[in-house]
mmCIF file of the N, C-alpha and C atoms, coordinates in Angstrom:
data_MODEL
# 
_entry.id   MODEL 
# 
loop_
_atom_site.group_PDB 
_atom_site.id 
_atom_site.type_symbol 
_atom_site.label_atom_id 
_atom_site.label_alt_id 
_atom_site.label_comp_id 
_atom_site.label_asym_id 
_atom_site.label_entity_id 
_atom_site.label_seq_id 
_atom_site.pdbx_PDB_ins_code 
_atom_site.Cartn_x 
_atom_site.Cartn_y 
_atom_site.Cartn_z 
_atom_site.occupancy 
_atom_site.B_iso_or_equiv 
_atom_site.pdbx_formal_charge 
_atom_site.auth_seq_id 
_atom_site.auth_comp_id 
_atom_site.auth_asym_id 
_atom_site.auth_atom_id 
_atom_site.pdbx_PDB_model_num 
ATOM 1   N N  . UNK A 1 1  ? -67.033 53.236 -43.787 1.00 0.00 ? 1  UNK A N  1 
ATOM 2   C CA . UNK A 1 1  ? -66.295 52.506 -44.803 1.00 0.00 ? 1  UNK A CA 1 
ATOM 3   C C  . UNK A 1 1  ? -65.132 51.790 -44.127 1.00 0.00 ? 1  UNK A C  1 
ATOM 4   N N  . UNK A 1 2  ? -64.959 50.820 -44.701 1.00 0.00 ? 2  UNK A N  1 
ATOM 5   C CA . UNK A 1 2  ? -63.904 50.139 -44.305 1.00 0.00 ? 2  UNK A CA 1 
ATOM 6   C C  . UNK A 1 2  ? -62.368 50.605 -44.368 1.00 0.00 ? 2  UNK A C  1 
ATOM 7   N N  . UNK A 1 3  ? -61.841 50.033 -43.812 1.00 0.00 ? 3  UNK A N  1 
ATOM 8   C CA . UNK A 1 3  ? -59.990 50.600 -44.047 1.00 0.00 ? 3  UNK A CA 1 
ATOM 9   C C  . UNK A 1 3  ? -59.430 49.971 -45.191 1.00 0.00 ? 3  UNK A C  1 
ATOM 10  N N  . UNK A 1 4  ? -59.270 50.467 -46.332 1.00 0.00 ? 4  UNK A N  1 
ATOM 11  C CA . UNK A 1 4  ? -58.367 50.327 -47.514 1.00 0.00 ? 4  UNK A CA 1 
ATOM 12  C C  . UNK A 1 4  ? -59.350 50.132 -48.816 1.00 0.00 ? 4  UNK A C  1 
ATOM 13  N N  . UNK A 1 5  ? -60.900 50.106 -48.307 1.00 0.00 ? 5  UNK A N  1 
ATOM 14  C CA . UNK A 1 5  ? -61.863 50.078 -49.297 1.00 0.00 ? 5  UNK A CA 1 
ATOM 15  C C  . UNK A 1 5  ? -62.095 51.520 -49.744 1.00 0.00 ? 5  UNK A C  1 
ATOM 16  N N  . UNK A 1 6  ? -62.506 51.570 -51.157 1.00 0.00 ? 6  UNK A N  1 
ATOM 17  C CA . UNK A 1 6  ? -62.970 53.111 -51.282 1.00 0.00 ? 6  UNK A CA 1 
ATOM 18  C C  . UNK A 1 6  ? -64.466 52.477 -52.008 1.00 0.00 ? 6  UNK A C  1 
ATOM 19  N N  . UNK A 1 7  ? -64.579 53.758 -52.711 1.00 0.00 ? 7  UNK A N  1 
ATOM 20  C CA . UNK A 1 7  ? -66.191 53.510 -53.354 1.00 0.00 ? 7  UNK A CA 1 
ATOM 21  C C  . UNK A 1 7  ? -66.346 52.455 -54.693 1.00 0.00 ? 7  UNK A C  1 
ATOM 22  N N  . UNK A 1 8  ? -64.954 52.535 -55.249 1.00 0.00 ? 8  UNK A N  1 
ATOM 23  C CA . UNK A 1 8  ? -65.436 51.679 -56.626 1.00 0.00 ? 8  UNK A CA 1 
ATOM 24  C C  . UNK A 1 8  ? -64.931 50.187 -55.795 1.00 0.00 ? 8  UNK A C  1 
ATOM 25  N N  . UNK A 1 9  ? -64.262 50.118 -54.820 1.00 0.00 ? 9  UNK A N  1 
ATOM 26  C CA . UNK A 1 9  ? -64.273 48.752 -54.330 1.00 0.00 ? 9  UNK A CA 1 
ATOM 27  C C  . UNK A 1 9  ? -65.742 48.243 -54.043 1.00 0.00 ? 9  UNK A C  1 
ATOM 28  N N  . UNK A 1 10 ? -66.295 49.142 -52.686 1.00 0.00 ? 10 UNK A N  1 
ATOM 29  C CA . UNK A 1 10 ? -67.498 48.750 -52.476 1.00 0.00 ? 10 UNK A CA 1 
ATOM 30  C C  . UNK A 1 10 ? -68.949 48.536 -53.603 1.00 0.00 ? 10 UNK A C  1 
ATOM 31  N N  . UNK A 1 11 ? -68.601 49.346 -54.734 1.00 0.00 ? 11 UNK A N  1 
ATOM 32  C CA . UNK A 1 11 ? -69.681 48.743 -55.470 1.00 0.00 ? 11 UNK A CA 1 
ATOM 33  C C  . UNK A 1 11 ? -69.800 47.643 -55.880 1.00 0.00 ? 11 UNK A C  1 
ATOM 34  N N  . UNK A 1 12 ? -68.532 47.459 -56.304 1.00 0.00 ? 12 UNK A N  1 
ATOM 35  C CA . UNK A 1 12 ? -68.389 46.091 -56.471 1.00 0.00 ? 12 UNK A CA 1 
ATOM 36  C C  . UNK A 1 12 ? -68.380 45.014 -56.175 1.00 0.00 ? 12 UNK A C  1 
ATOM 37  N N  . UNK A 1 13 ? -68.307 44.909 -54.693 1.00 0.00 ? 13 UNK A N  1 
ATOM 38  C CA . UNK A 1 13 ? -68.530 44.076 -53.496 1.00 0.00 ? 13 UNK A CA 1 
ATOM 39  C C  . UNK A 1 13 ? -70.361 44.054 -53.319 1.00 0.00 ? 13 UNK A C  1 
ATOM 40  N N  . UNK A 1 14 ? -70.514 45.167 -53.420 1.00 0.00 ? 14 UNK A N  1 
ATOM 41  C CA . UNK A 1 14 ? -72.463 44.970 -53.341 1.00 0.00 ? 14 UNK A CA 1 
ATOM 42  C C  . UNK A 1 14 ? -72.922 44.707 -54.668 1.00 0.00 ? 14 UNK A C  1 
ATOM 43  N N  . UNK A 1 15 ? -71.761 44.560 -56.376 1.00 0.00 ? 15 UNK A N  1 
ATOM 44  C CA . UNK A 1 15 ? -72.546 44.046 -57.213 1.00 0.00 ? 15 UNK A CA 1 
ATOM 45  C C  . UNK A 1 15 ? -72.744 42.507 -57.033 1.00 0.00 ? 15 UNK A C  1 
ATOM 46  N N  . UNK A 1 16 ? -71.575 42.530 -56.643 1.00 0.00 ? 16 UNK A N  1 
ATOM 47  C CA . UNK A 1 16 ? -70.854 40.603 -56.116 1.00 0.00 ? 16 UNK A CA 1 
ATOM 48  C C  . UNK A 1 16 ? -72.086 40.025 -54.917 1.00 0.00 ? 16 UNK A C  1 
ATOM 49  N N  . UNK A 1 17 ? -72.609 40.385 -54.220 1.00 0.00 ? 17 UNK A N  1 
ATOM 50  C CA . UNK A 1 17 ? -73.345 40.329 -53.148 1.00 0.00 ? 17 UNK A CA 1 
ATOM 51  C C  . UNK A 1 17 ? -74.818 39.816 -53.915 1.00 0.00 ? 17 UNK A C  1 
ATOM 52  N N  . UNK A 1 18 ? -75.183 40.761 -55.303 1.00 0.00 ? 18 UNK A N  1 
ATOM 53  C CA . UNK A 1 18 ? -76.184 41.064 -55.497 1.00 0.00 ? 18 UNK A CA 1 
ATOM 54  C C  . UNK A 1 18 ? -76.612 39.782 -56.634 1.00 0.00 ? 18 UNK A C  1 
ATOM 55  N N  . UNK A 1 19 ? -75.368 39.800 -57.714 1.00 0.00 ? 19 UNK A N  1 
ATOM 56  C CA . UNK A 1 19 ? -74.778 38.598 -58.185 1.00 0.00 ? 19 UNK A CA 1 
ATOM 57  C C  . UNK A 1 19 ? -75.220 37.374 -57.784 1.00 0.00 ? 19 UNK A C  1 
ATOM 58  N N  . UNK A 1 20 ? -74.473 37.175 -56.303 1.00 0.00 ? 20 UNK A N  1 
ATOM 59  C CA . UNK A 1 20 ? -74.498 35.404 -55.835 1.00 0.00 ? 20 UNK A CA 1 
ATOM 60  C C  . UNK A 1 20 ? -76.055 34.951 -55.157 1.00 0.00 ? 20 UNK A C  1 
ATOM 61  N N  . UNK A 1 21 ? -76.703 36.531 -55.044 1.00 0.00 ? 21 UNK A N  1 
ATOM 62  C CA . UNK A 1 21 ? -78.375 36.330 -54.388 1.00 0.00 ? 21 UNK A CA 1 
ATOM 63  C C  . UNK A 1 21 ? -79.248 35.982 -55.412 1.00 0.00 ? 21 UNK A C  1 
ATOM 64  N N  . UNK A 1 22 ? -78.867 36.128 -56.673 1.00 0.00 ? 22 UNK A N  1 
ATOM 65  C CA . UNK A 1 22 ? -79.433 36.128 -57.659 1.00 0.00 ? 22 UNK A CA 1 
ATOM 66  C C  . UNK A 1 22 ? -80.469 37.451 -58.077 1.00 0.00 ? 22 UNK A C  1 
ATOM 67  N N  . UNK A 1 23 ? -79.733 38.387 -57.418 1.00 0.00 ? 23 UNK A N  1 
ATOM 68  C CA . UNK A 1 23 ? -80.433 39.505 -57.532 1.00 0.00 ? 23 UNK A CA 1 
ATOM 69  C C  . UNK A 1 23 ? -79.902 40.663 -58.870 1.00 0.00 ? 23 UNK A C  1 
ATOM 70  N N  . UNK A 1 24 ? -79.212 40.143 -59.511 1.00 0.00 ? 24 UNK A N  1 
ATOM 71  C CA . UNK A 1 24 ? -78.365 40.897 -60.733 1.00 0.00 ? 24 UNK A CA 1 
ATOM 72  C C  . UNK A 1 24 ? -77.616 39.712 -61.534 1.00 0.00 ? 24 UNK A C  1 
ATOM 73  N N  . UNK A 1 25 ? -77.904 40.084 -63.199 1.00 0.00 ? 25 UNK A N  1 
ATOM 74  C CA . UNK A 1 25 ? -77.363 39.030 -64.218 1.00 0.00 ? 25 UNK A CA 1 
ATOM 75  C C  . UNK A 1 25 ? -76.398 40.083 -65.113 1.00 0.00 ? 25 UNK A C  1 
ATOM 76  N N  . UNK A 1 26 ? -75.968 41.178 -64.744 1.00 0.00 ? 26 UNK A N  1 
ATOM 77  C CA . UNK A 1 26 ? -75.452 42.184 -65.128 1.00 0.00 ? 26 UNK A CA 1 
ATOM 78  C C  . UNK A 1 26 ? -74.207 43.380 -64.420 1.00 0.00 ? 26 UNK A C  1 
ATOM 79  N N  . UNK A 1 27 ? -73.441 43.432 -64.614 1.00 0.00 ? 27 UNK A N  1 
ATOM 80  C CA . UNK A 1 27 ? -72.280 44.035 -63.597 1.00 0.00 ? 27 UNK A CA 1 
ATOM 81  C C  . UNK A 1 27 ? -72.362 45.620 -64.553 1.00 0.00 ? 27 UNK A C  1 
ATOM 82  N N  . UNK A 1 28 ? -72.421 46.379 -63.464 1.00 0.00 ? 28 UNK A N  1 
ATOM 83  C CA . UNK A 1 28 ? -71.752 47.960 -64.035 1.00 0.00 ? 28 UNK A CA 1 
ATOM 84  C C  . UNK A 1 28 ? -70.431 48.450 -63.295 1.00 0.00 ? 28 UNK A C  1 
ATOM 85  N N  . UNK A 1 29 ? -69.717 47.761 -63.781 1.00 0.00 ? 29 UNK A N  1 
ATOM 86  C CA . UNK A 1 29 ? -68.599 48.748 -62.919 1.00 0.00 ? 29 UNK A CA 1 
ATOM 87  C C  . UNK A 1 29 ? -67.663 48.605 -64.737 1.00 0.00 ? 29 UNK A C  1 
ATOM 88  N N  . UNK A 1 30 ? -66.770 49.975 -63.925 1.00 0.00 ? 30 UNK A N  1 
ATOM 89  C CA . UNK A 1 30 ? -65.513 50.480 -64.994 1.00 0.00 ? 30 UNK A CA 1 
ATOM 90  C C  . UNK A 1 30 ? -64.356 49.966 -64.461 1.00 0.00 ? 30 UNK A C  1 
ATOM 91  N N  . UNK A 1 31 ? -63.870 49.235 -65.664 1.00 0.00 ? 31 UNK A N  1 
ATOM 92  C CA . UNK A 1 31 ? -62.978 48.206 -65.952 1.00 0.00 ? 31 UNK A CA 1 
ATOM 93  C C  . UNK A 1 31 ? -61.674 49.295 -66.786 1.00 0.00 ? 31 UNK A C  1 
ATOM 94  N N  . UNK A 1 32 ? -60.934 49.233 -66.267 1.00 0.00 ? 32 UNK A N  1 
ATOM 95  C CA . UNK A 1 32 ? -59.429 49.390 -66.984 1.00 0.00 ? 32 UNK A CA 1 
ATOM 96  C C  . UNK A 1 32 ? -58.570 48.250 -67.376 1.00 0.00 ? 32 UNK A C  1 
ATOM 97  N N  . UNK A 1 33 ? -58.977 48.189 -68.942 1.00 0.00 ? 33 UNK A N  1 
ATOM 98  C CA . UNK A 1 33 ? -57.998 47.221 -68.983 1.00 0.00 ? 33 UNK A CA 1 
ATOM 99  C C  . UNK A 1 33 ? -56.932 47.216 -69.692 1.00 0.00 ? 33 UNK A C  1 
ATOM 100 N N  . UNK A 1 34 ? -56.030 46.593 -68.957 1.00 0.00 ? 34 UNK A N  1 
ATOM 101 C CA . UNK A 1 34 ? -54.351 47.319 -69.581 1.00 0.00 ? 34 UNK A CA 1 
ATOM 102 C C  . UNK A 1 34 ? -53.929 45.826 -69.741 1.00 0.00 ? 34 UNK A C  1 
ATOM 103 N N  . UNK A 1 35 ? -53.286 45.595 -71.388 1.00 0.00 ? 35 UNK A N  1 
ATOM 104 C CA . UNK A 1 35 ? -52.804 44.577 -71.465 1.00 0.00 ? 35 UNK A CA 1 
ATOM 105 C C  . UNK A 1 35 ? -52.695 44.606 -73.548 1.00 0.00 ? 35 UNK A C  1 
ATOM 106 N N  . UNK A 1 36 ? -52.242 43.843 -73.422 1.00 0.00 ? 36 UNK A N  1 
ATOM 107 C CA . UNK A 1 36 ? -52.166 43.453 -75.516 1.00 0.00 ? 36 UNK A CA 1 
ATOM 108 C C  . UNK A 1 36 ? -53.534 43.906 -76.209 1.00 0.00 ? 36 UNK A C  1 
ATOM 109 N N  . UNK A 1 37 ? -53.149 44.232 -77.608 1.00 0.00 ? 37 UNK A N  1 
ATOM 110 C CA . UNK A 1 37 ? -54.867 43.891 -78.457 1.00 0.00 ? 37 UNK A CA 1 
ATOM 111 C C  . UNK A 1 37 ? -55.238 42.845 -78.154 1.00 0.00 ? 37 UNK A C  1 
ATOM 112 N N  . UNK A 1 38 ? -54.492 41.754 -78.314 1.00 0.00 ? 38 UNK A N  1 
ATOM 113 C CA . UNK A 1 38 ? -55.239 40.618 -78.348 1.00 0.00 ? 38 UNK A CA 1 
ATOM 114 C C  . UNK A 1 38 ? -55.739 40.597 -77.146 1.00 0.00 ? 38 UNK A C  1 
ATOM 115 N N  . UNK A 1 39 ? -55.702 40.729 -75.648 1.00 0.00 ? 39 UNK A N  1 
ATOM 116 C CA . UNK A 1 39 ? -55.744 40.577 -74.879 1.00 0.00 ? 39 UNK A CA 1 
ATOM 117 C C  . UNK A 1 39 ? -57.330 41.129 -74.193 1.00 0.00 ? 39 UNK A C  1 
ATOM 118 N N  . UNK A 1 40 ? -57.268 42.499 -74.463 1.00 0.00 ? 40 UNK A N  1 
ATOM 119 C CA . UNK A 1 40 ? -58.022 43.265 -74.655 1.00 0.00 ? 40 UNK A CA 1 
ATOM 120 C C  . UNK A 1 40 ? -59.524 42.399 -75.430 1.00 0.00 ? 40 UNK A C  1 
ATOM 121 N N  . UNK A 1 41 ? -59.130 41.933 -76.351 1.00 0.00 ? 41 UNK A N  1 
ATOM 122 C CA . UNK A 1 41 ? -60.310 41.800 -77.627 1.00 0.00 ? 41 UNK A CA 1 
ATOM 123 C C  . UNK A 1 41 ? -60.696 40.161 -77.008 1.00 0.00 ? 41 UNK A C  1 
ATOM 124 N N  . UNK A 1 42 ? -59.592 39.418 -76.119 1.00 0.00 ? 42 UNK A N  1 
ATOM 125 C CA . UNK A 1 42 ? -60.489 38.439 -75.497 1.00 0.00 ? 42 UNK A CA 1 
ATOM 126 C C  . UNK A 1 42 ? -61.094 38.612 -73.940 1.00 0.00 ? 42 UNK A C  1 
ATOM 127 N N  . UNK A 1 43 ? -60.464 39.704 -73.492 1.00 0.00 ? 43 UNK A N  1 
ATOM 128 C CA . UNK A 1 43 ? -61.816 40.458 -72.338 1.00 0.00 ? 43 UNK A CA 1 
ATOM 129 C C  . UNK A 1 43 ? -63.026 40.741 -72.932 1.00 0.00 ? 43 UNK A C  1 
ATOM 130 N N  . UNK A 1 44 ? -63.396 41.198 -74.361 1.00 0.00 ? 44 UNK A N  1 
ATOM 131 C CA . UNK A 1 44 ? -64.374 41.891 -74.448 1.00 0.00 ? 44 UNK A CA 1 
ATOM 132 C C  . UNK A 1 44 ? -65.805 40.579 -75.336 1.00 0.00 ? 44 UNK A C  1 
ATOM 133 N N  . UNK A 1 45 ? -64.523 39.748 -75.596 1.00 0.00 ? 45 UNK A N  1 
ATOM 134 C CA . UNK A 1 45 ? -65.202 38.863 -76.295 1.00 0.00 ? 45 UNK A CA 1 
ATOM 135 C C  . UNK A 1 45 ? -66.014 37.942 -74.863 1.00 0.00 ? 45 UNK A C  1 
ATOM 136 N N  . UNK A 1 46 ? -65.307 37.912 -73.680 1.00 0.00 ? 46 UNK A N  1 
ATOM 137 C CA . UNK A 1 46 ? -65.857 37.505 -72.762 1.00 0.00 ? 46 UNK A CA 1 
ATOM 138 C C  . UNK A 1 46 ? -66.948 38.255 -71.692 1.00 0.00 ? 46 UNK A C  1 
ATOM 139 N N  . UNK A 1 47 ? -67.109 39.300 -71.753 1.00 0.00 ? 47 UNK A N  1 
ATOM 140 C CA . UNK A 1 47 ? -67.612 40.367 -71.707 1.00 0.00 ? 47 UNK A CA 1 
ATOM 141 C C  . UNK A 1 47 ? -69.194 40.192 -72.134 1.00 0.00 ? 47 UNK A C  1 
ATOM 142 N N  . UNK A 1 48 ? -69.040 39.437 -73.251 1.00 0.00 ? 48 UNK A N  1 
ATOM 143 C CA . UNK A 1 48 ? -70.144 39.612 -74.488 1.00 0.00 ? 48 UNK A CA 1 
ATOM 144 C C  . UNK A 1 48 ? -71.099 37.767 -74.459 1.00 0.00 ? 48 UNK A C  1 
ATOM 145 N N  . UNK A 1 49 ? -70.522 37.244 -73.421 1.00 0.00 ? 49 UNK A N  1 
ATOM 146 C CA . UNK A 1 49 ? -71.348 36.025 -73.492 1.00 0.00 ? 49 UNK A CA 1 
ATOM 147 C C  . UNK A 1 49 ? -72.127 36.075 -72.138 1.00 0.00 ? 49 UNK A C  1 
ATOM 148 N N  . UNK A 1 50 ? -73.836 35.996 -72.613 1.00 0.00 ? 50 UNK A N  1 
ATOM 149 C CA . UNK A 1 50 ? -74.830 36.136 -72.015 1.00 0.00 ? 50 UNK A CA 1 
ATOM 150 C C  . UNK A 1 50 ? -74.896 35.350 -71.001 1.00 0.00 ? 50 UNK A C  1 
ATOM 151 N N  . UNK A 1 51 ? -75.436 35.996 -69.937 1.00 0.00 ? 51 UNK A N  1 
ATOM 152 C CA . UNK A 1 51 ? -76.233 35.281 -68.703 1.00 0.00 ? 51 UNK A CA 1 
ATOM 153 C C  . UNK A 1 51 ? -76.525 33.998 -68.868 1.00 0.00 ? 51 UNK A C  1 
ATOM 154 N N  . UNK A 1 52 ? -75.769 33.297 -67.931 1.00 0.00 ? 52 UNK A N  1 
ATOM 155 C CA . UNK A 1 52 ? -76.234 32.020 -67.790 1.00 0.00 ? 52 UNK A CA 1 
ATOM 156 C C  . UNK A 1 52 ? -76.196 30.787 -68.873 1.00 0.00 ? 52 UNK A C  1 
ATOM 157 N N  . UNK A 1 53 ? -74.982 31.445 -69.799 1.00 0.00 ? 53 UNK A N  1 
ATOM 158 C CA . UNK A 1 53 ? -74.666 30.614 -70.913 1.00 0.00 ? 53 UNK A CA 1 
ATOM 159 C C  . UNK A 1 53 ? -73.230 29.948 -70.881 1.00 0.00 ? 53 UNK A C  1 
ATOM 160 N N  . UNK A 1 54 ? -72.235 29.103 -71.654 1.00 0.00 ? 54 UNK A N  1 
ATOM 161 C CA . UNK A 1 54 ? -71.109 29.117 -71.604 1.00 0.00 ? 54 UNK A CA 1 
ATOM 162 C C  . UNK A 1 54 ? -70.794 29.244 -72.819 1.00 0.00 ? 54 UNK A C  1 
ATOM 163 N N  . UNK A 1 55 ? -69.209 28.978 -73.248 1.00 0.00 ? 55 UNK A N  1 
ATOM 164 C CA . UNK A 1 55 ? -68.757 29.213 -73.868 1.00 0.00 ? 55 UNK A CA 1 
ATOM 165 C C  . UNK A 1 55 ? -67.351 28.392 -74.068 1.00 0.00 ? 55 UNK A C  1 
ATOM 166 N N  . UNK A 1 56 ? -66.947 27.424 -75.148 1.00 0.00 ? 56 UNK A N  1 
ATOM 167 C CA . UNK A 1 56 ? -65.984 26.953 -74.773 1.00 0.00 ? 56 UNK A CA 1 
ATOM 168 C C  . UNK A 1 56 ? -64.495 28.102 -75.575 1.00 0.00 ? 56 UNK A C  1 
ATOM 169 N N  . UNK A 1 57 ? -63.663 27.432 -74.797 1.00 0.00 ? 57 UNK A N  1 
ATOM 170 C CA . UNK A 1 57 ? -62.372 28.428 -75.424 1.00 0.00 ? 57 UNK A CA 1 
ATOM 171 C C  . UNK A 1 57 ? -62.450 27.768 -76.888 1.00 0.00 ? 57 UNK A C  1 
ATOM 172 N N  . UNK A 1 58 ? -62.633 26.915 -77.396 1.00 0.00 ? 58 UNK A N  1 
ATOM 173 C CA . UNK A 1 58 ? -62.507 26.839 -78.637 1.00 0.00 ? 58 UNK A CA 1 
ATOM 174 C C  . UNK A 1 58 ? -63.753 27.513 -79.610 1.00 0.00 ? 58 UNK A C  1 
ATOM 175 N N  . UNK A 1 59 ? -64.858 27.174 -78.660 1.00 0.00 ? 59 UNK A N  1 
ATOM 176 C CA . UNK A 1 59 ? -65.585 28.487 -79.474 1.00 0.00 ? 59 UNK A CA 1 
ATOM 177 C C  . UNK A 1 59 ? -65.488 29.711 -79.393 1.00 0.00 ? 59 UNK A C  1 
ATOM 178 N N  . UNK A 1 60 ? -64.562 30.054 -78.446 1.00 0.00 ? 60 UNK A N  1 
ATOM 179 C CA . UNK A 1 60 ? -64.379 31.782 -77.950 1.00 0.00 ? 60 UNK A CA 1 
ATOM 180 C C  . UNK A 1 60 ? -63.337 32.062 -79.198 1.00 0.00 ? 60 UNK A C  1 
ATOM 181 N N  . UNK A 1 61 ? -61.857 30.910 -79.719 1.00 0.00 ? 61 UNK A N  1 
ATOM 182 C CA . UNK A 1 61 ? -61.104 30.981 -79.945 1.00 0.00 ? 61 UNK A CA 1 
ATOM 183 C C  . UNK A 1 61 ? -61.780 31.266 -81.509 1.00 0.00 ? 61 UNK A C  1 
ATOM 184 N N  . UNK A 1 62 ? -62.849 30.738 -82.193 1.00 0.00 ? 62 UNK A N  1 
ATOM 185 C CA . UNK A 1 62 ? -62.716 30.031 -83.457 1.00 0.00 ? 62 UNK A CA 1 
ATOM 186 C C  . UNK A 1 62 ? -63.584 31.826 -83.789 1.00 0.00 ? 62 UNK A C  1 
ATOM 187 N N  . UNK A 1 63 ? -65.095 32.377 -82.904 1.00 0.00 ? 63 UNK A N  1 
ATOM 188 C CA . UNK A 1 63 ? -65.375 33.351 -82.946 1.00 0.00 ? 63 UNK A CA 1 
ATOM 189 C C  . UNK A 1 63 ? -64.415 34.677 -82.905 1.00 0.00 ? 63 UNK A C  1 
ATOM 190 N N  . UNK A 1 64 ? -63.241 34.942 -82.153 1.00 0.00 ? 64 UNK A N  1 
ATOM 191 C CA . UNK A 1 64 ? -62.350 35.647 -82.440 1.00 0.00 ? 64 UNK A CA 1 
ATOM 192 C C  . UNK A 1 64 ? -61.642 35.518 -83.948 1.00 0.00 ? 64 UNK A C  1 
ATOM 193 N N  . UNK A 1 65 ? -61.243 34.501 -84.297 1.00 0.00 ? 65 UNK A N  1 
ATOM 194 C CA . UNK A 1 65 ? -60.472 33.992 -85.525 1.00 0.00 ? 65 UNK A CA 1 
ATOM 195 C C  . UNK A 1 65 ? -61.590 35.603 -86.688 1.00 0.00 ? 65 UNK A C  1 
ATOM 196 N N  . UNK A 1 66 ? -62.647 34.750 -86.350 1.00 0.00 ? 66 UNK A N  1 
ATOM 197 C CA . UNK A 1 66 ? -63.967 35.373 -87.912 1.00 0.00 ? 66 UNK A CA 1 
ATOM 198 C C  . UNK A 1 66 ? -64.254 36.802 -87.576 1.00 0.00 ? 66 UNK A C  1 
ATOM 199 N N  . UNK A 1 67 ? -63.677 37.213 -86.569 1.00 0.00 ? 67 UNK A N  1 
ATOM 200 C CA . UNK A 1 67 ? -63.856 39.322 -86.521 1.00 0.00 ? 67 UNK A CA 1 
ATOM 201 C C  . UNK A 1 67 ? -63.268 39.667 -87.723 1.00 0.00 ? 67 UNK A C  1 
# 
């Protein structure tokens, strides 16, 4: 292992790896996220838009509004 890497670094580095090969459309790693509700609820809203799609902030914005 590298110097200052531990294990949840490196998974993540081989999801990222696996990612840009086109070998994964899906990430598993555990996310802590520390910040506002709102903040929070637009990680998750981003979180939630599928593979290979986009999303504009005004549609991210207008879909948050209607929760």
């Amino acid at each position: 292992m590298n110097e200052g890497r531990n294990a949840t670094l490196n998974h993540a580095i081989k999801q990222l790896d696996e990612y840009f090969n086109k070998q994964r459309t899906e990430f598993e790693l555990s996310l802590i996220l520390a910040g506002t509700d709102f903040q929070k609820q637009i990680w998750q809203a981003l979180q939630n838009i599928p593979y290979g799609q986009t999303v504009s902030y005004l549609e991210l914005a207008k879909n948050l509004v209607n929760l």
